[in-house]
DRENZANU-686678 format. One line per field, with one value per residue (C-alpha): residue number from 1; residue in one letter; y, x, z. Coordinates in Angstrom, 3 decimals. Layout:
residues N
num = NUM,...
residuo = A,...
v = Y,...
u = X,...
w = Z,...
end
This chain:
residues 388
num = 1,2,3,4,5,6,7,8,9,10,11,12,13,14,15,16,17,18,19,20,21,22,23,24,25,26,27,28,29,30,31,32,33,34,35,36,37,38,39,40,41,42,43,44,45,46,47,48,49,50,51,52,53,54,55,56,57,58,59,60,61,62,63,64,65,66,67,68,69,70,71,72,73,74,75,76,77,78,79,80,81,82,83,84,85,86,87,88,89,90,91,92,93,94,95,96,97,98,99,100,101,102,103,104,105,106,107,108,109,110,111,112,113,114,115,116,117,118,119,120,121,122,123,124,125,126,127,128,129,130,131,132,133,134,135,136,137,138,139,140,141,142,143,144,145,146,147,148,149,150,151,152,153,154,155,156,157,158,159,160,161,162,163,164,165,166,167,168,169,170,171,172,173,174,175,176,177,178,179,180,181,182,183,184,185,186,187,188,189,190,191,192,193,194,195,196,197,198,199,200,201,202,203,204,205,206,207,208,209,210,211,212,213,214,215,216,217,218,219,220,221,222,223,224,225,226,227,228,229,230,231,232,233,234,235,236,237,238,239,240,241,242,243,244,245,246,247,248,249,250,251,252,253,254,255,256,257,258,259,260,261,262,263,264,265,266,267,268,269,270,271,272,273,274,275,276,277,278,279,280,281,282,283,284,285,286,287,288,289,290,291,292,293,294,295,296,297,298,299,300,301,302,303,304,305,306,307,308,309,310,311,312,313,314,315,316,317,318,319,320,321,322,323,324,325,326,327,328,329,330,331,332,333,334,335,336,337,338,339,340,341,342,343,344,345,346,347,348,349,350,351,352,353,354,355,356,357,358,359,360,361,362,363,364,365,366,367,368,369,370,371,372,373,374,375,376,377,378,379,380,381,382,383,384,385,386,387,388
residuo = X,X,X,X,X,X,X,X,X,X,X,X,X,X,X,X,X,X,X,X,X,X,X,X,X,X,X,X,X,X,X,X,X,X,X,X,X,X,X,X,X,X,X,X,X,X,X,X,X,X,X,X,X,X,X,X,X,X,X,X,X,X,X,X,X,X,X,X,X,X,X,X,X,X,X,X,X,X,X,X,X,X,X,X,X,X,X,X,X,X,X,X,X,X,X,X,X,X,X,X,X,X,X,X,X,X,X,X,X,X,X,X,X,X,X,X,X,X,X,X,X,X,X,X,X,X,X,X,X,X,X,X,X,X,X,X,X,X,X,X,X,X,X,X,X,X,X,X,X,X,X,X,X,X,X,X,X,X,X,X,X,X,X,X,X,X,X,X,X,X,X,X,X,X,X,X,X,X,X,X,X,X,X,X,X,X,X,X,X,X,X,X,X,X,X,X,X,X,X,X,X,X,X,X,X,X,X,X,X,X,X,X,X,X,X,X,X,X,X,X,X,X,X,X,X,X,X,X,X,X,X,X,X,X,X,X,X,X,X,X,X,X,X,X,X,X,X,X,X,X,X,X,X,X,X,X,X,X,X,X,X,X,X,X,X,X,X,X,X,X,X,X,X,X,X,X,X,X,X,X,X,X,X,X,X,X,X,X,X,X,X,X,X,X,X,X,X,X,X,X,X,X,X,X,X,X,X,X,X,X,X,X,X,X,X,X,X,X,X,X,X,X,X,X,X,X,X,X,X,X,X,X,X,X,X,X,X,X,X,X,X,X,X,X,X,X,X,X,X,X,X,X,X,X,X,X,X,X,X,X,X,X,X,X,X,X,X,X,X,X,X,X,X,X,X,X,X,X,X,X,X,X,X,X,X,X,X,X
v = 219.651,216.449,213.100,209.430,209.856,212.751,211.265,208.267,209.635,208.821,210.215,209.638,205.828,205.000,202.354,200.844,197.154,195.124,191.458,188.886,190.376,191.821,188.345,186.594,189.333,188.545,184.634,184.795,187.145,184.469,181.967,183.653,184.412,180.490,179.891,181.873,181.023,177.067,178.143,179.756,183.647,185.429,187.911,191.608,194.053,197.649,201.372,202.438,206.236,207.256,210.273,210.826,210.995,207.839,206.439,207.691,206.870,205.001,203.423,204.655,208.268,206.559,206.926,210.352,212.033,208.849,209.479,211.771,213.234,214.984,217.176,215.335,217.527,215.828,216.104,219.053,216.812,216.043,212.368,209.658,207.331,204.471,203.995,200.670,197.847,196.700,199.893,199.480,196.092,196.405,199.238,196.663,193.755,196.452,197.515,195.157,192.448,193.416,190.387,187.811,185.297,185.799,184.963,186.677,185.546,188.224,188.542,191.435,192.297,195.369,198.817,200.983,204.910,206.309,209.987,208.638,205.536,204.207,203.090,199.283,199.870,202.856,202.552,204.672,201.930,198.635,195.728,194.748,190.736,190.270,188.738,190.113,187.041,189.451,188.930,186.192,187.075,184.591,183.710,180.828,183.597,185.328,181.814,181.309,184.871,183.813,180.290,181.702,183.910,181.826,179.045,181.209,182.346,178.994,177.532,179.998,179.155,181.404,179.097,180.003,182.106,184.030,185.908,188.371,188.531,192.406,193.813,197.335,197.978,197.172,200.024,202.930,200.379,200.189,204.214,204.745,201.903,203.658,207.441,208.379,211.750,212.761,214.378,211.022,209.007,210.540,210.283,206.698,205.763,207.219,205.965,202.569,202.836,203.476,200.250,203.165,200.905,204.256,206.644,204.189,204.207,207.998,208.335,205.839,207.096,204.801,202.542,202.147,198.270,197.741,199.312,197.969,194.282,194.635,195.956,193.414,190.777,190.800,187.523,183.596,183.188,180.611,182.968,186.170,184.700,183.558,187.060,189.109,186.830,187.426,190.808,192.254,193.913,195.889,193.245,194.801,194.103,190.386,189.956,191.486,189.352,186.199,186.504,187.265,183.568,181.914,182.727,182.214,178.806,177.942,178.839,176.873,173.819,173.875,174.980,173.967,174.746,177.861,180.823,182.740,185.776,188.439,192.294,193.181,196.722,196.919,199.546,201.166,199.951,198.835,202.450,200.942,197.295,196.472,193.640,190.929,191.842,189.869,190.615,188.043,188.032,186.055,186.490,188.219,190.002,193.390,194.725,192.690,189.852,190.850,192.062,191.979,191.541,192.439,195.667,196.866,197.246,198.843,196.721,197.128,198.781,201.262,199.144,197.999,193.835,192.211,191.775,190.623,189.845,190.044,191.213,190.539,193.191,191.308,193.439,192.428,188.909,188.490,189.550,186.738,183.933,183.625,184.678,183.376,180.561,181.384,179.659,178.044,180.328,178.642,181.001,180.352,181.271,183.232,181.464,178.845,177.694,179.293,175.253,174.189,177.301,176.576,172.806,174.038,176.603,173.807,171.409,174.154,175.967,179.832,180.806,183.813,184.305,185.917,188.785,189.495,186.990,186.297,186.682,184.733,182.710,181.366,185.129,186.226,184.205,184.288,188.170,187.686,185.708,182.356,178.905,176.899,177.013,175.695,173.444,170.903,170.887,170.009,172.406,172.178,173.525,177.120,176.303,179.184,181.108,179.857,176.007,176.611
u = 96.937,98.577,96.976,96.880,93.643,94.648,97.878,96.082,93.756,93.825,92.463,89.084,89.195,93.067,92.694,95.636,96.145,96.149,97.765,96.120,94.325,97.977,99.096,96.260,95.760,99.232,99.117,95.887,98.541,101.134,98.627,96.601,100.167,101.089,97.594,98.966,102.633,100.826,99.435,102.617,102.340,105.679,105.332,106.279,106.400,105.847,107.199,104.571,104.864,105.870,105.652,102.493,102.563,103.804,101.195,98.669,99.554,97.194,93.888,95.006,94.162,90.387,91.958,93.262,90.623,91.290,95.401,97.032,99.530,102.398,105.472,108.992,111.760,114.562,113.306,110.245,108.050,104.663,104.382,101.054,100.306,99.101,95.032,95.481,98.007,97.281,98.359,101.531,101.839,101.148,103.980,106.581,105.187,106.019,109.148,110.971,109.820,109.291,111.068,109.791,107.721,104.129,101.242,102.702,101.559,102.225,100.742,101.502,100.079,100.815,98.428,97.117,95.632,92.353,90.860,87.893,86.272,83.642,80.190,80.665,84.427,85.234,88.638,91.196,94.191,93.309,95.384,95.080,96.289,95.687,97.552,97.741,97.583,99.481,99.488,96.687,93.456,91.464,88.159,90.114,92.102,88.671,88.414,91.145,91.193,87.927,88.584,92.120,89.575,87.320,90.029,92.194,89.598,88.110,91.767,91.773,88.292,85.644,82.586,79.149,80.906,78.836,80.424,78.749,80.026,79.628,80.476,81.401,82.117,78.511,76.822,79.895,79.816,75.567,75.631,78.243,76.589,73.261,74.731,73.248,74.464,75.828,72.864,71.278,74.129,74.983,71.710,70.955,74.532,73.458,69.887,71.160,74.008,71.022,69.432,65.794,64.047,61.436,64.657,66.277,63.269,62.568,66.511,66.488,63.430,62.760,65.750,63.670,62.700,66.463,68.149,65.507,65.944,69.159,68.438,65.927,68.476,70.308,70.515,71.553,73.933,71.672,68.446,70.688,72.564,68.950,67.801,70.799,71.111,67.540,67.727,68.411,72.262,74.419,77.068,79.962,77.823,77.019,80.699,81.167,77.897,79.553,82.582,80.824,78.558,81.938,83.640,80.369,79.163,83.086,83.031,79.839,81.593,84.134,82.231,78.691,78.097,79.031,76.135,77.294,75.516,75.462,74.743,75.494,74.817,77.078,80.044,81.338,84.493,85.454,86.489,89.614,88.232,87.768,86.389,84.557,84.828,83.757,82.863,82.871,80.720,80.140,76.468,76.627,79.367,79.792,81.611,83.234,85.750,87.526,87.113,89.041,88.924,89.816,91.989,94.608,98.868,101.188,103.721,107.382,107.021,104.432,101.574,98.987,98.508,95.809,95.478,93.567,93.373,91.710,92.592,91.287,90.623,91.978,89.491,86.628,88.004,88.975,85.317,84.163,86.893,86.279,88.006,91.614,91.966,94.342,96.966,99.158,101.566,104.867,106.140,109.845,110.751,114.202,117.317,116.048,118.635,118.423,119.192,116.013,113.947,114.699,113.810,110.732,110.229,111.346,108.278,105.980,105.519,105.272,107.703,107.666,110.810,110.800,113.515,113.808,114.868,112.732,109.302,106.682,106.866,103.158,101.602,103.928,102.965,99.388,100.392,101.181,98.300,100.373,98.085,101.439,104.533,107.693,108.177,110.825,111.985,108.284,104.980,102.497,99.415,98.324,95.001,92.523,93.617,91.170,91.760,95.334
w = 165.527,164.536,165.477,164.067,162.552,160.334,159.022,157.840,155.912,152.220,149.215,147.842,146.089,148.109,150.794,152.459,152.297,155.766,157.007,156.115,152.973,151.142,151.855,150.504,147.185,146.496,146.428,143.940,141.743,141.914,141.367,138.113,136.507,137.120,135.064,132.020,132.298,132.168,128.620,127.429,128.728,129.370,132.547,131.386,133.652,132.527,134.381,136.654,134.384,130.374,129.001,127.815,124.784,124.367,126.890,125.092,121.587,119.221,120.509,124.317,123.364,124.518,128.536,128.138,130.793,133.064,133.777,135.696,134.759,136.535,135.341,135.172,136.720,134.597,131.274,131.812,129.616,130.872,132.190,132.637,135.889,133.950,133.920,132.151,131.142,127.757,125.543,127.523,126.612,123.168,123.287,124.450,121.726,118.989,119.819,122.436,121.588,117.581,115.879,118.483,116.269,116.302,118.061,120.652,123.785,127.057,130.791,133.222,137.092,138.069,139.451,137.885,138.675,137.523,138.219,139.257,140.224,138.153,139.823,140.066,140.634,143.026,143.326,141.642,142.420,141.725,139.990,136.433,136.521,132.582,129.572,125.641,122.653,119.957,116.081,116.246,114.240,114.302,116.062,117.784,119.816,121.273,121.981,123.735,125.879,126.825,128.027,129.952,131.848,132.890,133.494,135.504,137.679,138.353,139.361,142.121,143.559,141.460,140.605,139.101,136.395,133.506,130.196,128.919,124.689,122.875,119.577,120.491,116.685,115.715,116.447,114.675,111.719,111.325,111.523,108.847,106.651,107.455,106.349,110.281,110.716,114.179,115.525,115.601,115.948,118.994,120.603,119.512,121.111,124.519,123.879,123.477,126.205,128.915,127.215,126.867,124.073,124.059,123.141,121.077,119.061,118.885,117.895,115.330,112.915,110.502,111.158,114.246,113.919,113.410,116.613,118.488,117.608,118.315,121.802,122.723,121.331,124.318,126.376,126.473,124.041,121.514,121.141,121.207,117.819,116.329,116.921,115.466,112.668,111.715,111.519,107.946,108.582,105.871,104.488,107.070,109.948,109.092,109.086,112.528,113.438,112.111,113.747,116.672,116.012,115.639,118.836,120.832,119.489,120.080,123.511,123.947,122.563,125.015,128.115,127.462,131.362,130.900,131.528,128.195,127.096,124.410,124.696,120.540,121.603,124.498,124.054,127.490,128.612,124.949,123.812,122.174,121.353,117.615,117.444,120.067,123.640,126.884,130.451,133.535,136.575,139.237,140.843,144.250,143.719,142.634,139.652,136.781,137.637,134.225,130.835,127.191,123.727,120.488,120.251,117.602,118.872,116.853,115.028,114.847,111.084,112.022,111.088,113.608,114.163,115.441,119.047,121.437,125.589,128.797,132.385,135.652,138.773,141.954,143.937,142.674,141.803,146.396,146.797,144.934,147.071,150.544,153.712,153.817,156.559,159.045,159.332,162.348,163.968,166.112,168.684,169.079,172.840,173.005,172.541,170.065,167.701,163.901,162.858,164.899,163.286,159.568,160.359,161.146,158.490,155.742,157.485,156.445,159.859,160.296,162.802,165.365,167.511,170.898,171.081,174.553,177.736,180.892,179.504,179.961,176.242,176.541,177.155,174.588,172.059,172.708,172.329,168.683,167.588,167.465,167.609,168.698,171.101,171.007,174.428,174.293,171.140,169.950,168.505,171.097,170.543,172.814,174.565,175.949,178.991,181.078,180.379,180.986
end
């Protein structure tokens, strides 16, 4: 049997979208791109689907088990729901937008599709609001990816911000200085991943004192830097650690409010990065606000550039804003002039018109949720039934 109930139900992760939060999730969009555009971000706006594999191509290939993919009846190639923006930004730097000068700078909101939700984050649509600085490698663009972040956010109403700094490539670049074979690279990754000093420890045998400094080096930004730096690193992983230094004590400079952390040992959710990545939080609120960093595009000539970016989730980013005021609602009784109603609309009022003659204009709007009625050519304000 058919009933309402059983044609609304949604998938696992799927939620619909109700007045007044779509309206609300859509001004923070608007007002996030207007950050970036401020700072010199073009909007792009990727296809929802590519084949896959050119949606998968390069540094991607690290979402395959998180896209769907689907069959296209016009072409019978296999096709990919996108699980992220970036890669498909990067696409469009490298060949649209090949020849444009460099840094590139690029920003995008759009949704995107996972197969499965991850703990913090259950939802399998969400939107990515993020921007891509393309063809810059310097430490002054983790800089500035960082500071957009946290600047964005705060121009829409997020306070009490913390970033959390990692260096996903630490770890892969210790084990190949150290000649670790897999069977203990492997283990040590997951060992350190769970953040089990005791496992971390067994797994890294006599490179044991190592792995575990790093572990325990996790924290404010100042002692984590004092800790890393003391420990005695192969000459690829003090560069990495340096560059790492440079973008944190730059940060600092510029926001020496801000709670700044490093994790050096940090590495899920930066399959593709290559360099410094970051993660923001706000406390009380669940999941990441956004994460980024350093990542490698494809260029126009086949070779990869240096790239690097962040993107915000507007779930988790509304869960950290409070509840959208209401705002005033003019019900226009039937008959009123379309002149009178765009004088109205231009002074900032939202306008409801009654469609129908001889009803009673005061229930009716009180109907409709409206806070105002039109009597006499003037808003007036609706008081509570019983006063009335």
């Amino acid at each position: 049997m058919n009933n309402d109930s059983s044609q609304a139900l949604l998938p696992a992760g799927l939620s619909d979208v109700l007045p007044p939060e779509a309206g609300h999730s859509a001004e923070i969009v608007e007002r996030l791109l207007a950050c970036f555009a401020g700072r010199g971000y073009q909007r792009v706006k990727p296809p929802l689907i590519e084949f896959e594999d050119q949606l998968l191509r390069g540094s991607a290939a690290a979402l395959a088990r998180e896209t769907f993919r689907l069959l296209d009846p016009v072409s019978q190639q296999m096709m990919g729901l996108r699980a992220d923006i970036t890669m498909q930004v990067a696409r469009i730097a490298a060949s649209r937008l090949g020849k444009a000068p460099r840094p590139l700078r690029l920003c995008y909101a759009g949704d995107v599709f996972r197969v499965k939700g991850a703990q913090l984050r259950p939802e399998r649509q969400f939107t990515q609001v993020g921007f891509e600085l393309i063809g810059a490698p310097s430490a002054a663009a983790d800089v500035e990816v960082v500071m957009l972040a946290t600047g964005a956010l705060r121009e829409v109403g997020v306070e009490r911000l913390s970033v959390d700094l990692s260096l996903p490539t630490l770890i892969p670049t210790l084990s190949a200085a150290l000649d670790l074979p897999e069977n203990i690279s492997t283990p040590l990754r997951q060992a350190l991943d769970l953040k089990d000093a005791s496992a971390v420890a067994v797994a890294a045998g006599k490179h044991a004192a190592l792995f575990s400094g790093l572990l325990s080096a996790a924290g404010p930004a100042s002692r984590a830097l004092e800790a890393i730096e003391a420990l005695k690193l192969p000459k690829l992983a003090r560069k990495e650690v340096a560059r790492l230094a440079e973008v944190a004590r730059a940060i600092l400079a510029g926001e020496p409010d801000l709670s700044l952390t490093i994790d050096p040992v940090e590495n899920r959710g930066f399959e593709y990065h290559t360099g410094v990545g970051f993660t923001v939080f706000a406390p009380g609120v669940r999941g990441e606000l956004g994460s980024g960093g350093r990542y490698l595009a494809g260029a126009a000539n086949g070779d990869p550039e240096p790239a690097t970016g962040g993107t915000l989730y507007l779930e988790t980013v509304l869960r950290a804003l409070p509840e959208p005021e209401a705002r005033d609602r003019l019900f226009l009784p039937f008959g009123t002039k379309e002149a009178d109603g765009n004088t109205l609309r231009e002074a900032g009022w939202i306008t409801l018109s009654g469609l129908e003659n001889g009803l009673d204009a005061k229930a009716e709007a009180r109907k409709l949720g409206c806070t105002h009625l039109l009597v006499d050519g003037k808003p007036a304000l609706l008081t509570k039934k019983k006063e009335d």
